[in-house]
C-alpha positions as CSV (number, residue, x, y, z in Angstrom):
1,X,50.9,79.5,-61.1
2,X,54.5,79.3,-62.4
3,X,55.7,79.5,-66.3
4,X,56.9,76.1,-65.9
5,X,53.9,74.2,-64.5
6,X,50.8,74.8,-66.7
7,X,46.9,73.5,-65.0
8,X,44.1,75.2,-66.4
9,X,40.6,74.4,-64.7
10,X,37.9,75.2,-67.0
11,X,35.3,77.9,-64.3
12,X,33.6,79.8,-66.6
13,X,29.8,81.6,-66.4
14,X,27.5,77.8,-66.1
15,X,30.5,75.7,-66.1
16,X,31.4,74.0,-62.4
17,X,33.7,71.8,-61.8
18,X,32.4,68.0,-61.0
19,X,32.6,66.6,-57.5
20,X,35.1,63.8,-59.1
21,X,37.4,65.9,-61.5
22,X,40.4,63.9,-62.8
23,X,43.7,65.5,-63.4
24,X,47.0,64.4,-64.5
25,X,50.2,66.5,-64.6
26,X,53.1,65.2,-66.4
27,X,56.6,67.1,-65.7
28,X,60.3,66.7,-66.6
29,X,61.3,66.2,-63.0
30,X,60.3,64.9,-59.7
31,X,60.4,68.4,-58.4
32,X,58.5,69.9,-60.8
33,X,56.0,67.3,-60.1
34,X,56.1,68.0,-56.5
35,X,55.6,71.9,-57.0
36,X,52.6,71.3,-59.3
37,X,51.4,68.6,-56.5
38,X,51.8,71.8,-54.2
39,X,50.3,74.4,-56.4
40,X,47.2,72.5,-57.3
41,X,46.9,70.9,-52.9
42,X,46.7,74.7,-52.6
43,X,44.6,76.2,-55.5
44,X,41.7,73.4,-54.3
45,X,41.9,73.7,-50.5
46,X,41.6,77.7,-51.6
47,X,38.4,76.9,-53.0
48,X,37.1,74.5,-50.9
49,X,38.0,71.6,-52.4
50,X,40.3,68.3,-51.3
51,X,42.3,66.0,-53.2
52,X,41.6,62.3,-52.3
53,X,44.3,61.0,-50.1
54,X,45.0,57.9,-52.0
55,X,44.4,58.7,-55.1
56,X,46.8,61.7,-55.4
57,X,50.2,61.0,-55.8
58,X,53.8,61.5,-57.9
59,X,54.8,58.4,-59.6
60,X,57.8,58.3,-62.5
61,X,55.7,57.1,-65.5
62,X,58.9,55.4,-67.1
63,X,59.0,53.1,-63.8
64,X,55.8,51.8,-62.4
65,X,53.4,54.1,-64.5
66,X,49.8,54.7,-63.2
67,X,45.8,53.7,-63.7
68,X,43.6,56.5,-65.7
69,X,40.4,56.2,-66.6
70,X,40.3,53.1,-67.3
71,X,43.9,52.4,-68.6
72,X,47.5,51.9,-67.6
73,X,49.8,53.9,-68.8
74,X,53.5,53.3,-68.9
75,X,55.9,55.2,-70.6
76,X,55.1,55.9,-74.4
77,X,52.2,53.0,-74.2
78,X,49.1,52.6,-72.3
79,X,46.8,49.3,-72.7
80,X,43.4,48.0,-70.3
81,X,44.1,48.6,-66.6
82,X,43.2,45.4,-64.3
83,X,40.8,47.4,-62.6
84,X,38.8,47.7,-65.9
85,X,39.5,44.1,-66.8
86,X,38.0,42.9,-63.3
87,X,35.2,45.1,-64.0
88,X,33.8,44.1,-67.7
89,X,34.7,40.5,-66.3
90,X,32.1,41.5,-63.4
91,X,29.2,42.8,-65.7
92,X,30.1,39.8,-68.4
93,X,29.3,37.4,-65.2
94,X,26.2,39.7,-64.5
95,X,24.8,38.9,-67.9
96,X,25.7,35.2,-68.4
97,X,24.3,33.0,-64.6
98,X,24.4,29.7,-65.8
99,X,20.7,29.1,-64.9
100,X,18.8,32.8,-65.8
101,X,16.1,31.0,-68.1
102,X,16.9,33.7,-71.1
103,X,17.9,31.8,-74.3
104,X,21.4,31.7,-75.7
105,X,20.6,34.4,-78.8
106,X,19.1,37.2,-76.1
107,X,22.0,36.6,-73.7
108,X,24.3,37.0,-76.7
109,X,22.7,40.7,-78.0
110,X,23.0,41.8,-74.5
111,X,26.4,41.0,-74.4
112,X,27.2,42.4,-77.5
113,X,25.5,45.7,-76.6
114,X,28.0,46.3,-73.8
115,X,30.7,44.4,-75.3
116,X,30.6,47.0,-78.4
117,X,30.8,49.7,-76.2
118,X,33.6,48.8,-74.0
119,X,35.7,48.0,-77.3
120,X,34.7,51.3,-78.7
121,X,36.3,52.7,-75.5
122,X,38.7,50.8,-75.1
123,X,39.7,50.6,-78.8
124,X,42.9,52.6,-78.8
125,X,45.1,49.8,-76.1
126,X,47.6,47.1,-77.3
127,X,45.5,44.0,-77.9
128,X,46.8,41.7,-74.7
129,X,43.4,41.9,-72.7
130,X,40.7,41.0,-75.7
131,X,41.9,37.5,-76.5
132,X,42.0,36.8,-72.9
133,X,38.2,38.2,-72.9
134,X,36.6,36.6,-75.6
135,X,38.3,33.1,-74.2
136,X,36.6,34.3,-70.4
137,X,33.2,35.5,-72.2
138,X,33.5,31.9,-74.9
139,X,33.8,29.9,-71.2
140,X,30.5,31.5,-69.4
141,X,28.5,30.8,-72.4
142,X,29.6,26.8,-73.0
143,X,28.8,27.2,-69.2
144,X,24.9,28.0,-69.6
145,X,25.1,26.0,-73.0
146,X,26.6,22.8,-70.5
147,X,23.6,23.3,-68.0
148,X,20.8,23.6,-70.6
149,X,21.9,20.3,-71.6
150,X,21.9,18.8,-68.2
151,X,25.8,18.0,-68.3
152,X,27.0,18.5,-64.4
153,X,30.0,20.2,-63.2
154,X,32.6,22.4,-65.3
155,X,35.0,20.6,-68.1
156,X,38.5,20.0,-67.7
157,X,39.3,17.8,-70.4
158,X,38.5,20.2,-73.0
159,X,35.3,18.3,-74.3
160,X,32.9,21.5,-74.1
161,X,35.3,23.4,-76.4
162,X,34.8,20.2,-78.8
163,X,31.1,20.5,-78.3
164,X,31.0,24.0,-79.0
165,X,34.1,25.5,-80.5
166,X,34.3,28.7,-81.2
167,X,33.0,28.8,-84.5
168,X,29.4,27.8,-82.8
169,X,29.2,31.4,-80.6
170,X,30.3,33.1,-83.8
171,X,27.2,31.1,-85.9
172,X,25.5,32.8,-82.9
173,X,26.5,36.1,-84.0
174,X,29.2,36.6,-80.4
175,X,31.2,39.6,-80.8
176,X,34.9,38.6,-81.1
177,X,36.8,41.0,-79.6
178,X,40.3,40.4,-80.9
179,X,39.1,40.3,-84.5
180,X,37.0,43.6,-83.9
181,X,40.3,45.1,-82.1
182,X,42.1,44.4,-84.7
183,X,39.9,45.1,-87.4
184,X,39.5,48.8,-85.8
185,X,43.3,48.7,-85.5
186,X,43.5,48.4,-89.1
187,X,40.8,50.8,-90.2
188,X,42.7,53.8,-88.0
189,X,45.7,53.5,-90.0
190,X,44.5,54.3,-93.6
């Protein structure tokens, strides 16, 4: 490979590659990026590998940016990509049906086990996604809470948020995930 384009696999005695490797090459120019696109298209077909077809491409990070594990990066700054968004809001919906029969307290520890998690992950973004979170996560639970009680349909006045405000999941011992974002937020800079 070239002086200018630097990719170093890691194939040492024990050490393979995984099926799904993930590789990003940032470069000065567009054709530097296409002669490292070249270089590594001919490195893997050379050892029997491929590069997926959609997922291998040359974008300008200053312009439209791109998805990596799990965040979106663009320019100097990177925060939760929509993909990860839609899928926490996914397993959040997993662990809250309206009518699962498991009480408020259990539902609540489960979702703070992967909620905890994620954050830890995910710890490091600019805080836009966890407000928006904790006020989708805050919605499912007065959702069971509402059907436990035997109060039909879905509130659009605002009434279940007068029932139980926020302050009732945190008495519960719900994870906020703005105030822990921002608490880790603080803790990294001393």
């Amino acid at each position: 490979m070239s002086r200018e384009i630097h990719v170093r696999f890691c194939e040492g005695l024990g050490v393979r590659l995984t099926r799904a490797t993930r590789l990003v090459i940032l470069c000065r120019t567009a054709s530097e990026a296409q002669q490292a696109l070249r270089l590594v298209t001919d490195w893997t077909q050379q050892n029997g590998l491929t590069l997926h077809p959609t997922k291998t491409q040359v974008v300008d990070v200053n312009e439209t940016g791109f998805d990596f594990l799990g965040y979106h990066f663009l320019g100097a700054r990177h925060w939760v990509s929509q993909k990860a968004v839609r899928t926490v809001k996914a397993k959040i919906r997993q662990l809250t049906p309206r009518k699962s029969g498991v009480s408020l307290a259990v539902t609540i520890t489960r979702l703070n086990s992967m909620l905890s998690g994620w954050l830890n992950y995910f710890q490091h973004s600019r805080p836009w996604a966890f407000p928006r979170l904790d006020t989708f996560i805050r919605q499912r639970l007065r959702s069971i809470v509402r059907c436990r009680s035997k109060r039909k349909g879905c509130t659009r006045n605002g009434m279940d948020n007068l029932r139980w405000p926020n302050a009732f999941f945190a008495n519960h011992g719900l994870l906020n995930l703005a105030a822990a974002h921002a608490t880790a937020c603080q803790s990294s800079r001393r």
